[in-house]
N, C-alpha and C positions, 0 to 999 in steps of 0.2 A: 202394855201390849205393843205400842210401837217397837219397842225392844226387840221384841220379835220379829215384826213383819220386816221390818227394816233389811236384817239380813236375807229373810227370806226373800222380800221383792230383788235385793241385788241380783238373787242369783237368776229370776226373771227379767229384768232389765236390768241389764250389767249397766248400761249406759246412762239411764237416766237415776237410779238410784245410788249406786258408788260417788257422787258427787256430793250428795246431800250426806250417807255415812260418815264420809270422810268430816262432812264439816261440822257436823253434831258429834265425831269424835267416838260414835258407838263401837266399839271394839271387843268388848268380855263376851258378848252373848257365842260371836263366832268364836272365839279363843274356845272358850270353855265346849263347844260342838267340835273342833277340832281336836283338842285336848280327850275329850272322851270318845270320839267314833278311831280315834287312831288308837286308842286302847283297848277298845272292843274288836280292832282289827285283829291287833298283834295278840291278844287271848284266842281268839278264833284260827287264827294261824298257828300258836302253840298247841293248841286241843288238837290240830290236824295232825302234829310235826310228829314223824315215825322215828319218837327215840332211840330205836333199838342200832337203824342204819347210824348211828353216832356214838352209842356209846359200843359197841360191839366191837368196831373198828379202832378204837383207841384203848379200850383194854386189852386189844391184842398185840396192839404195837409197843404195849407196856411192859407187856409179859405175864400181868394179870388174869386173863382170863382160862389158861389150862389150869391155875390154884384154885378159882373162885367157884364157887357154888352156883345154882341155878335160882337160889334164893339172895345170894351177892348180884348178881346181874341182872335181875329181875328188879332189888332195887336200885340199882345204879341208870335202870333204866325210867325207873320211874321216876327217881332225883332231878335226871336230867330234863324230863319232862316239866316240872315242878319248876326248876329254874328256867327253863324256856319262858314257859305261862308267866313269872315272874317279870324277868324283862322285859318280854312284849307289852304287859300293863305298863311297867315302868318306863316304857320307851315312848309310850303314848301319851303319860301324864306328865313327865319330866322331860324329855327331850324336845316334845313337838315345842312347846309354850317357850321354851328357851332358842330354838330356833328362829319360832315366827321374832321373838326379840332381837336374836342376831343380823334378822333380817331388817327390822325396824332400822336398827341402830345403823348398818349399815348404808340405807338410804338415805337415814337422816343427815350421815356424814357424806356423803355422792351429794345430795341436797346442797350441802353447806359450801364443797368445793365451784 
């Protein structure tokens, strides 16, 4: 249970709890909160995003879209949706956690200088 409240109290007392995290080293619980609320961002963002102003506008500068059907664009539109949703998960599970790392490593080496 401390697991928990640990990060939870940081974000209540930034000051007197961030000292004690840092020294017990607790780290996954926030990763893993960070890792999934930025994935449930970026899906809630794609579920928003109005396929159609992106793919409408690049099938015409292709030339595609006087040939293509309403059933071609209708799934291109929905592809692109699909891939949106896609990323955003991905960018939430795979990106954030490699950043907060890039970050670490960063400081550790500012640290070391």
């Amino acid at each position: 249970m401390k697991a928990l409240a640990l990060p939870l109290r940081s974000l209540l007392d930034p000051v007197g709890a961030i000292p004690s995290a840092v020294a017990e080293r607790r780290w996954l619980v926030p990763l893993l909160a960070l890792a999934l609320l930025t994935a449930l961002a970026g899906a809630v963002v794609a579920l928003k995003l109005d396929a159609t102003r992106l793919v409408i506008p690049r099938m015409e500068a292709a030339g595609e879209l006087a040939k293509a059907s309403e059933r071609e664009v209708a799934e291109a539109v929905e592809q692109a949706g699909r891939v949106a949703l896609v990323a955003g998960v991905a960018r939430g599970v795979l990106l954030s956690p490699l950043l907060v790392l890039l970050l670490a490593v960063s400081l550790k080496f500012a640290a070391w200088l």
